[in-house]
GUDO-171056 format. One line per 5 residues: for each residue z negated, y negated, x negated of N, C-alpha, C. Coordinates in steps of 0.05 Angstrom, whole numbers. Example, Ala and Ser with C-alpha at 12.3 -4.5 7.8 and 13.67 -1.06 7.14 Angstrom:
% residues 2
-156,114,-264,-156,90,-246,-156,66,-264  -142,45,-257,-143,21,-273,-157,-1,-258
//
This chain:
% residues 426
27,1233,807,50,1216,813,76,1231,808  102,1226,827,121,1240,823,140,1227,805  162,1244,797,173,1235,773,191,1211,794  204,1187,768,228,1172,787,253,1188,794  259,1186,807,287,1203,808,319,1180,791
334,1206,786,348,1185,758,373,1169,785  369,1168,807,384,1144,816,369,1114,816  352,1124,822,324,1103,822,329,1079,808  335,1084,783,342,1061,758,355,1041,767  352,1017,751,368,997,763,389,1004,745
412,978,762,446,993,755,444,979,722  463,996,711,462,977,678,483,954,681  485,940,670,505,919,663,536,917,649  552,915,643,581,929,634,558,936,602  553,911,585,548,908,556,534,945,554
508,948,570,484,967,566,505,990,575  519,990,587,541,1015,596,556,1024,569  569,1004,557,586,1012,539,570,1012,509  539,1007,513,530,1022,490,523,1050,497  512,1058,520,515,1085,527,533,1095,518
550,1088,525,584,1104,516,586,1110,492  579,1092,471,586,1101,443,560,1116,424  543,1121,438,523,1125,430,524,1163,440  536,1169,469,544,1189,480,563,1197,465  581,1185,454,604,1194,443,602,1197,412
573,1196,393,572,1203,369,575,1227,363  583,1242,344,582,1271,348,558,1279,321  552,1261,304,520,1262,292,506,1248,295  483,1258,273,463,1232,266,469,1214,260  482,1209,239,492,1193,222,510,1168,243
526,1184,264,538,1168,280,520,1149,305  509,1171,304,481,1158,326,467,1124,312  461,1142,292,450,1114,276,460,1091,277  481,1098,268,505,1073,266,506,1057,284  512,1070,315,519,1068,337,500,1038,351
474,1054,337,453,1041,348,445,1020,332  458,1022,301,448,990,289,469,976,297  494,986,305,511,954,314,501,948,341  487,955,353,483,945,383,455,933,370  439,933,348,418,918,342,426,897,333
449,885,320,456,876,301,487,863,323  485,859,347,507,845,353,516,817,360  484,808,363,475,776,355,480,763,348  476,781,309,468,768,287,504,771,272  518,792,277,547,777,281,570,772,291
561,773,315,583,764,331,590,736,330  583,724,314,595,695,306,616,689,281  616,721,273,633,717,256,663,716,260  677,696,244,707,704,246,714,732,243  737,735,263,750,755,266,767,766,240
773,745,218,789,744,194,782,720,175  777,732,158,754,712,139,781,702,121  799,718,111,831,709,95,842,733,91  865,736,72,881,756,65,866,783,59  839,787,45,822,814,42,804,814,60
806,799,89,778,790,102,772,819,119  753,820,145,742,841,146,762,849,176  773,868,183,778,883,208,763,888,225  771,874,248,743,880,271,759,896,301  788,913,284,799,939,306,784,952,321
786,964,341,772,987,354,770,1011,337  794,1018,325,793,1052,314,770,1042,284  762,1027,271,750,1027,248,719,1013,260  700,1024,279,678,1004,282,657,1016,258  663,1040,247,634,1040,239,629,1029,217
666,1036,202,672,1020,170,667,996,174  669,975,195,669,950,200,643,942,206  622,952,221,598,945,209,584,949,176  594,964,171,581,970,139,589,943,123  626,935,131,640,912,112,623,892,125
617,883,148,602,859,151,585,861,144  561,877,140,543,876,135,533,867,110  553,874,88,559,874,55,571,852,48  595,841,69,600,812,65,582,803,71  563,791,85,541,772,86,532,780,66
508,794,53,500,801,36,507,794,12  534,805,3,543,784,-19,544,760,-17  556,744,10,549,710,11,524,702,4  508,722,15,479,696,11,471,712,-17  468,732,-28,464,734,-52,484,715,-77
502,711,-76,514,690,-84,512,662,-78  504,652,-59,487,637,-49,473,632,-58  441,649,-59,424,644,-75,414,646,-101  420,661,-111,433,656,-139,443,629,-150  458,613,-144,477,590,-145,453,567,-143
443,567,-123,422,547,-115,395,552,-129  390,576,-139,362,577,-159,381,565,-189  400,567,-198,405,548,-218,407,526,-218  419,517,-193,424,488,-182,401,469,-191  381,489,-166,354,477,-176,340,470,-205
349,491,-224,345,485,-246,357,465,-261  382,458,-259,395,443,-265,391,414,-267  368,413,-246,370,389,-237,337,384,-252  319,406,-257,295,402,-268,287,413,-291  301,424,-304,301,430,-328,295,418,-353
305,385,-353,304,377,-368,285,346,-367  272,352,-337,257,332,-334,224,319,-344  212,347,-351,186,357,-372,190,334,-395  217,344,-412,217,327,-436,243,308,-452  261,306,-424,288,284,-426,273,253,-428
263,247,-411,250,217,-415,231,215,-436  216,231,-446,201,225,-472,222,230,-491  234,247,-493,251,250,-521,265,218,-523  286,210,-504,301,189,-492,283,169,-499  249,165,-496,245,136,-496,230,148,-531
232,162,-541,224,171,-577,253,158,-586  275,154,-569,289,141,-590,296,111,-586  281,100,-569,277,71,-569,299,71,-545  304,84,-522,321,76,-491,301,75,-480  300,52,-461,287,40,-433,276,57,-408
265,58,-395,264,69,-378,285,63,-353  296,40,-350,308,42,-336,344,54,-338  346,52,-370,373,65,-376,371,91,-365  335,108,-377,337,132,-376,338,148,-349  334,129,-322,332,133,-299,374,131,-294
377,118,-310,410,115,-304,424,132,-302  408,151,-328,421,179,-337,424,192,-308  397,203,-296,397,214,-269,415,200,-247  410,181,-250,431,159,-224,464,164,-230  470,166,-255,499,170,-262,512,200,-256
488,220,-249,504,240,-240,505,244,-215  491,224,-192,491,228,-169,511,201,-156  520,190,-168,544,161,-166,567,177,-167  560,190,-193,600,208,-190,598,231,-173  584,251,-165,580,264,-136,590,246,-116
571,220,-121,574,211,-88,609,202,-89  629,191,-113,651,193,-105,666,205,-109  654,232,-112,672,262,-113,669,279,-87  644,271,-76,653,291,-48,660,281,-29  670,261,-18,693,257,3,724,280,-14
722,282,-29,754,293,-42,741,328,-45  724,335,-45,709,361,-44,723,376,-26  724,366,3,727,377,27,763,385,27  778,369,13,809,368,18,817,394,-6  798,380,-23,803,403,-47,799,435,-41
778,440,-26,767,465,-26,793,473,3  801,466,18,818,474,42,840,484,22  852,472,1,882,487,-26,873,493,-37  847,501,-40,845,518,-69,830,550,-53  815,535,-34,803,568,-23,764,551,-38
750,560,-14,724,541,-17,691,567,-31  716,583,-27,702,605,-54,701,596,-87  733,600,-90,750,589,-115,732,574,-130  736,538,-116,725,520,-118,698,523,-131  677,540,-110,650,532,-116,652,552,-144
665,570,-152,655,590,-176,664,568,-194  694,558,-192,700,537,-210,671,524,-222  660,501,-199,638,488,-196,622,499,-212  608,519,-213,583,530,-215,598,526,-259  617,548,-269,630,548,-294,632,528,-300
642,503,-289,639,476,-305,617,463,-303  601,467,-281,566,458,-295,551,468,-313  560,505,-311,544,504,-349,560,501,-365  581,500,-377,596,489,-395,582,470,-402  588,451,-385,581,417,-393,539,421,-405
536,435,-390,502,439,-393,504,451,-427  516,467,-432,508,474,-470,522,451,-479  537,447,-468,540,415,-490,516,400,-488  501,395,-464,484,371,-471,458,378,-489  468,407,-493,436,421,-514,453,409,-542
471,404,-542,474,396,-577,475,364,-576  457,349,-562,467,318,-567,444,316,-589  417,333,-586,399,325,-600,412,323,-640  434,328,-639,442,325,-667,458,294,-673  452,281,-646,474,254,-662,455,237,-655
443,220,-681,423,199,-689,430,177,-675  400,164,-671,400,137,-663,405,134,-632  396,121,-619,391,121,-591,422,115,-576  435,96,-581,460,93,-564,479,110,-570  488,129,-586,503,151,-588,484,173,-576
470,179,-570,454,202,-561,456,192,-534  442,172,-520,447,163,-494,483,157,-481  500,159,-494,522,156,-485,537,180,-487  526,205,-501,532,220,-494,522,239,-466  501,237,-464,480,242,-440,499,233,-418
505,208,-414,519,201,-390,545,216,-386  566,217,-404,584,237,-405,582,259,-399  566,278,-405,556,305,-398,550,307,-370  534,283,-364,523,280,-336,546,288,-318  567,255,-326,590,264,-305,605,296,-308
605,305,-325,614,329,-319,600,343,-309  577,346,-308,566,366,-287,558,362,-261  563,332,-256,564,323,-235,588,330,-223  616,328,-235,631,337,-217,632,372,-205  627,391,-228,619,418,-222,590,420,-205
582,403,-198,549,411,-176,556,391,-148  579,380,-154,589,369,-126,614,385,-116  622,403,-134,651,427,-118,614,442,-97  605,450,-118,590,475,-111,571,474,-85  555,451,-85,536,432,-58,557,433,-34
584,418,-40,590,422,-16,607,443,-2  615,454,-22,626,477,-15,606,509,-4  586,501,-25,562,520,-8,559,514,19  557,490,26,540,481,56,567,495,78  597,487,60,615,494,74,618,519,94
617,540,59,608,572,75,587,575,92  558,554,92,551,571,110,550,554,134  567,534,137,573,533,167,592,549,177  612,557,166,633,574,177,625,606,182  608,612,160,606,643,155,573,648,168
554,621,178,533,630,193,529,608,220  544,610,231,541,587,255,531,601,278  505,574,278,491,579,292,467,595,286  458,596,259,440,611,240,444,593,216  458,571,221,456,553,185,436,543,181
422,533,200,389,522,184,379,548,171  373,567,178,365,585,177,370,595,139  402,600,133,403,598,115,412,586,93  413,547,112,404,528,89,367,523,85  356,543,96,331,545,91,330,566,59
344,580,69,342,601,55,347,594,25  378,576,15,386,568,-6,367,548,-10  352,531,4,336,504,-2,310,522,-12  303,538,-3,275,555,-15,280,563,-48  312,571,-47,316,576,-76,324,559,-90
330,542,-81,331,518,-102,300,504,-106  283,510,-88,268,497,-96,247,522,-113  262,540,-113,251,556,-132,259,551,-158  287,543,-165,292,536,-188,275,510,-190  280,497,-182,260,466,-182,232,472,-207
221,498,-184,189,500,-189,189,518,-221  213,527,-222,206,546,-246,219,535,-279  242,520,-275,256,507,-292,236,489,-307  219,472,-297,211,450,-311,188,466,-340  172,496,-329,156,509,-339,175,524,-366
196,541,-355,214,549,-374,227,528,-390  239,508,-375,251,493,-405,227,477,-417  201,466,-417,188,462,-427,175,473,-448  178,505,-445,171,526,-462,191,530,-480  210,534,-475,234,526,-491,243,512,-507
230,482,-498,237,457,-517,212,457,-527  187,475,-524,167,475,-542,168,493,-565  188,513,-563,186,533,-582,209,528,-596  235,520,-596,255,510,-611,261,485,-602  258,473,-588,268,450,-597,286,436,-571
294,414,-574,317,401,-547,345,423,-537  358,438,-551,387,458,-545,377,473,-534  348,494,-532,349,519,-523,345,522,-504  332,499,-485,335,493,-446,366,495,-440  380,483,-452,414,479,-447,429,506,-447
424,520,-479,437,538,-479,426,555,-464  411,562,-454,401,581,-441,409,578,-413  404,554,-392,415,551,-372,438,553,-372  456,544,-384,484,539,-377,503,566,-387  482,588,-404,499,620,-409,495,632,-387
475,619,-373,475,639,-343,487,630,-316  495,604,-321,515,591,-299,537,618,-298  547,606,-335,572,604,-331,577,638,-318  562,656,-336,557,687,-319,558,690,-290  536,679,-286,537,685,-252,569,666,-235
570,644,-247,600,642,-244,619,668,-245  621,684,-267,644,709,-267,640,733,-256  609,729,-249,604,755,-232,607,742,-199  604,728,-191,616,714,-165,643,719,-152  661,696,-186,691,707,-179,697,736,-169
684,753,-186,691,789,-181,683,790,-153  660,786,-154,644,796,-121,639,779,-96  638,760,-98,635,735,-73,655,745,-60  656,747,-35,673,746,-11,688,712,-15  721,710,-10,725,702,-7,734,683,17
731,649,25,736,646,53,752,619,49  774,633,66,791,601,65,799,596,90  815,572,102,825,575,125,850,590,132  850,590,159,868,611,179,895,592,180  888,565,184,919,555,188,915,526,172
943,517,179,958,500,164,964,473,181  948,461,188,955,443,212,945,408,202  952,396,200,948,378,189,927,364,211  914,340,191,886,328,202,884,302,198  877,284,212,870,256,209,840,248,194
835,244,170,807,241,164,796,218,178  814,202,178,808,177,196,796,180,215  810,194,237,803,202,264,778,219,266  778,236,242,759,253,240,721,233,234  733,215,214,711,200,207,704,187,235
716,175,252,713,162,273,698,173,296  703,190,305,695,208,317,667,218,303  656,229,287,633,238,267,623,211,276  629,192,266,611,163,265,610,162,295  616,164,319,611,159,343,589,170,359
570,185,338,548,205,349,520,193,346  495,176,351,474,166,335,463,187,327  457,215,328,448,238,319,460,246,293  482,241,284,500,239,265,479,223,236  481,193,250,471,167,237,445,181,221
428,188,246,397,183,234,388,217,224  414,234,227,410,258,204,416,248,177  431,233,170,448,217,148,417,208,131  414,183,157,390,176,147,365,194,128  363,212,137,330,228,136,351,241,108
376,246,110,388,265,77,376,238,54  385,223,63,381,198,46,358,193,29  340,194,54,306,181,51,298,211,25  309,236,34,296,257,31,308,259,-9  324,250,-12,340,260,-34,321,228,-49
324,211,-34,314,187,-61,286,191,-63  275,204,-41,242,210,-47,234,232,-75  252,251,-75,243,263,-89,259,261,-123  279,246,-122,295,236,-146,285,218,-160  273,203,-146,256,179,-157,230,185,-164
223,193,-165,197,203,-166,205,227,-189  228,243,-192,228,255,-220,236,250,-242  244,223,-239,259,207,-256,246,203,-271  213,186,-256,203,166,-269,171,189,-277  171,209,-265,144,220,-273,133,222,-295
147,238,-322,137,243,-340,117,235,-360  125,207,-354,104,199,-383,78,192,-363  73,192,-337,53,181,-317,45,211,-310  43,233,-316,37,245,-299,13,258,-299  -7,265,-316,-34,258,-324,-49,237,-319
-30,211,-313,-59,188,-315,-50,171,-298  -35,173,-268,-26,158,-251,-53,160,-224  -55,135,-218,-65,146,-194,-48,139,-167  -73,145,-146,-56,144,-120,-48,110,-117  -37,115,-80,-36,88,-74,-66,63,-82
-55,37,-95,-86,23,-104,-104,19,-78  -94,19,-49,-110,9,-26,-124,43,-26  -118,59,-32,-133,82,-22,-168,84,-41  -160,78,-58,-184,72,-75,-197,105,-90  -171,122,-98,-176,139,-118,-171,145,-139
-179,162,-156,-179,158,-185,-158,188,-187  -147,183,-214,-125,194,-221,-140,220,-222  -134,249,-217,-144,269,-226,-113,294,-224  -111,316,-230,-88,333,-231,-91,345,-206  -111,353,-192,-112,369,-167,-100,351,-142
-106,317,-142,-97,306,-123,-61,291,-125  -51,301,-155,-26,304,-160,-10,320,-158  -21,348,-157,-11,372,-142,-5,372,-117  -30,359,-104,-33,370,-78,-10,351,-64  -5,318,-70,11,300,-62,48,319,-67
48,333,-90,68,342,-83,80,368,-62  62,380,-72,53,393,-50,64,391,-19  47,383,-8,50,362,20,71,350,17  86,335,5,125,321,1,137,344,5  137,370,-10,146,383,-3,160,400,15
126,408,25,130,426,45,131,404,79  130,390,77,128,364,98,155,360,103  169,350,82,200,343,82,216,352,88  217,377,76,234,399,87,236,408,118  216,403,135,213,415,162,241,381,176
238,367,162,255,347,171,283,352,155  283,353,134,315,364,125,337,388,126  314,401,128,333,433,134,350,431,155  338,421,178,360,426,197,380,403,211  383,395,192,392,356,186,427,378,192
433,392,173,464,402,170,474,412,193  465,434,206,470,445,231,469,423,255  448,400,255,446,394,279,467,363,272  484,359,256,514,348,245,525,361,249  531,386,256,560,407,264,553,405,286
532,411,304,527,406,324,543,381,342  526,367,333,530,334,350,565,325,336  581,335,313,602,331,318,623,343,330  619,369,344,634,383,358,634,372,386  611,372,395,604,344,417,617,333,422
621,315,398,636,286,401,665,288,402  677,315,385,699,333,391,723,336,383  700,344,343,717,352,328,713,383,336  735,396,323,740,417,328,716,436,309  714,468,317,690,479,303,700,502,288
716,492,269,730,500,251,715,500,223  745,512,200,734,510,172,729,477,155  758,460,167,768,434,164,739,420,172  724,420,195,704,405,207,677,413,183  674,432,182,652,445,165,658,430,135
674,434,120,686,414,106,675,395,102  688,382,119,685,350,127,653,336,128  649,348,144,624,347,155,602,351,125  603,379,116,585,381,90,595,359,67  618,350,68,623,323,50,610,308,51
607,292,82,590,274,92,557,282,81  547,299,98,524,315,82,509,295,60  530,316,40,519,307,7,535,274,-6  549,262,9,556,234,5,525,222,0  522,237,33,491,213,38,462,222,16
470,248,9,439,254,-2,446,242,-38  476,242,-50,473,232,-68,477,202,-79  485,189,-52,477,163,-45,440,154,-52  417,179,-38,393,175,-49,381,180,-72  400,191,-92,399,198,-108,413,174,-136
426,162,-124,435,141,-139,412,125,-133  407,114,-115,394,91,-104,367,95,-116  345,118,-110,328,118,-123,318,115,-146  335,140,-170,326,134,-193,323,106,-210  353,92,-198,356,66,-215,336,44,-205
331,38,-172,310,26,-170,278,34,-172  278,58,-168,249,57,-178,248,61,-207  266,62,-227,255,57,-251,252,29,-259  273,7,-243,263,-26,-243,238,-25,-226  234,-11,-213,203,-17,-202,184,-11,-223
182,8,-233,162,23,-251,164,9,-280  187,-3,-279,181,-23,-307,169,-47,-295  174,-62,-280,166,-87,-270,138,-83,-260  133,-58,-252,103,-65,-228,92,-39,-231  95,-19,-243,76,8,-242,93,30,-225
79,45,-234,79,89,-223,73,78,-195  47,73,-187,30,75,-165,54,58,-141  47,31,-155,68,14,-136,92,23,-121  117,29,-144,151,39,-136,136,63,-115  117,80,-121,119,109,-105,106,100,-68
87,74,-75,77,61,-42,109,62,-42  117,41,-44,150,30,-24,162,51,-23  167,68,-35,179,92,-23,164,115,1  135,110,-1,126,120,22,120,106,40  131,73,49,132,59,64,161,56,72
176,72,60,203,70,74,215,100,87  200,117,82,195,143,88,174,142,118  158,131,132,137,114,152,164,118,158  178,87,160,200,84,171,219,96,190  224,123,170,248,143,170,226,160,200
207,173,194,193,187,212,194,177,234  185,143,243,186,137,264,208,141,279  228,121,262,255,132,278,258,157,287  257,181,277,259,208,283,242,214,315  217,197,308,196,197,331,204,191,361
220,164,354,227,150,374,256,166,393  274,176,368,298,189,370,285,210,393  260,229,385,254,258,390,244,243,423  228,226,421,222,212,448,247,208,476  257,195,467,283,181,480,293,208,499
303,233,474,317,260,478,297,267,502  272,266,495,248,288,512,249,274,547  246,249,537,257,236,570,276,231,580  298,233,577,321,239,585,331,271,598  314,296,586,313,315,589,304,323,611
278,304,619,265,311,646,280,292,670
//
């Protein structure tokens, strides 16, 4: 066979031309390389802003090669800061769930107060992040979240020293206090996280609100083992102090290193209009929904576990007996089930509100992640407090059916939603 001859080829395209060109025009290896990871890598950021703020990155002609290295390193620090943030988060939120409700009901509080405790830090979230979004646009939505992250462990070594004030209603009223404070520092940080990464990965945010949701649910999975070991070997403070010396750290190593991202302009906004518009989308509605279902499923259910978690069984119509392997496995399955429905709840809300035609900005991202975590700590209020009146009134087994009969619910709709889309399509 004869060789092709080099006219032969089909013609290149401008893009495939002008990687030729710079790839022809390296004068090393080193440049070659380069050359050739930004043409691998022009996908994955060409979505970025052109100017992230005042130290943001240059995307001139005369600096391309420095300017892939800086993007490359800014991301990198975002999501390592990122995840970081959200493996404490996670902890934060399970750390103290092993042995807060036994200690709490050793001093004669209720179960349903002690579900309050959990419900009281997701009530003041829920009316702190509508004001999240306005806040983080003047302060800078970096700022904010390191703020965030430093005043949740603060408030967290305080709640390691309540075990020193006697008698149940001074110990429980301090709990709630603590709560709200770290409720307001894990509501800068939630929505200001979600913020960055709609702005700084669009169009890749499921992707890495997968990413932060894996590590939080890493903190989830590891916190309850560590502070358990902790409050087994000294006592109620040493889960606290220990979590909350490494907030407040990774807080100061953040401030130093986190890329900072604020907005470009100064243009004033109608929230009104903004809300109105957002609410005009049903894709909007029934993402809202599934944050909802998804946050009270799993809040309620950690509220009330502890003292049931050995000797609960399943639903009573299923007709099985309590064992640890079929209590694993139920969480298990919540888990990894749920998630394929929540992860991409945030993106496909930036989505459907650009649509409707808000703008696809920092202000919208904002906004939008406010809404977000409104609704998830709306399930988070809602759950703990009622299913601990369930679980006092009627049992473990019972409160956890109605919550997986309102979860049925949530699926179908999604079903019906995913239906509707699929025929319309054709």
């Amino acid at each position: 066979m004869g060789h092709m001859k080099p006219n032969s080829a089909e013609p290149l395209d401008a893009e495939d031309q002008a990687r030729r060109r710079r790839r022809a025009a390296a004068s090393s290896d080193d440049d070659r390389l380069a050359a050739f990871a930004r043409d691998l890598s022009d996908s994955w950021y060409s979505d970025l802003p052109p100017k992230l703020d005042a130290g943001g990155v240059s995307t001139s002609n005369a600096n391309k090669k420095s300017t892939f290295i800086r993007l490359f390193s800014h991301r990198r620090r975002l999501l390592a800061g990122l995840a970081v943030v959200s493996v404490l988060s996670g902890s934060l939120i399970a750390v103290m769930v092993p042995f807060f409700p036994s200690e709490a009901a050793s001093r004669g509080v209720s179960q349903t107060t002690i579900s309050g405790v959990f419900s009281c830090f997701a009530l003041t979230q829920m009316l702190l992040y509508p004001l999240v979004g306005p806040l983080a646009l003047r302060l800078g939505v970096t700022r904010l979240y390191n703020i965030g992250i430093a005043t949740a462990g603060v408030s967290t070594i305080a709640f390691g020293t309540f075990y020193l004030i006697p008698g149940g209603a001074g110990f429980i009223a301090a709990c709630f206090a603590a709560r709200v404070v770290e409720a307001a520092g894990t509501a800068a940080v939630s929505a200001c996280g979600f913020t960055i990464i709609g702005n700084q990965f669009s169009g890749r945010s499921s992707s890495v609100v997968a990413l932060v949701s894996a590590a939080q649910s890493a903190g989830l999975s590891v916190a309850p083992a560590i502070g358990g070991g902790l409050y087994a070997a000294a006592g109620f403070g040493l889960p606290f102090y220990v979590l909350g010396s490494v907030m407040v750290v990774t807080a100061a190593v953040n401030m130093r290193f986190m890329p900072a991202v604020e907005k470009t302009d100064d243009s004033p906004s109608d929230v009104t209009k903004m809300f109105r518009t957002f609410a005009a989308s049903p894709e909007n509605w029934l993402c809202l929904l599934i944050v909802f279902c998804y946050s009270l499923d799993f809040f309620t259910f950690e509220s009330c576990v502890a003292p049931y978690a050995l000797l609960i069984p399943p639903a009573s119509f299923l007709g099985l007996q309590p064992t640890w392997w079929l209590f694993g496995l139920g969480m298990t399955l919540q888990e990894a089930l749920f998630g394929g429905a929540y992860i991409p709840c945030f993106q496909l809300m930036l989505a459907a509100s650009v649509r409707a035609g808000l703008h696809d900005d920092l202000r919208t991202h904002a906004f939008v992640s406010s809404v977000f975590w409104s609704a998830y700590s709306l399930g988070t209020v809602v759950g703990p407090l009622a299913g601990g009146l369930l679980v006092d009134a009627y049992g473990f087994p019972l409160m956890m059916t109605a919550v997986a009969a309102l979860t049925l619910t949530v699926a179908l709709l999604t079903a019906c939603q995913a239906c509707v889309r699929t025929f319309r399509a054709r």
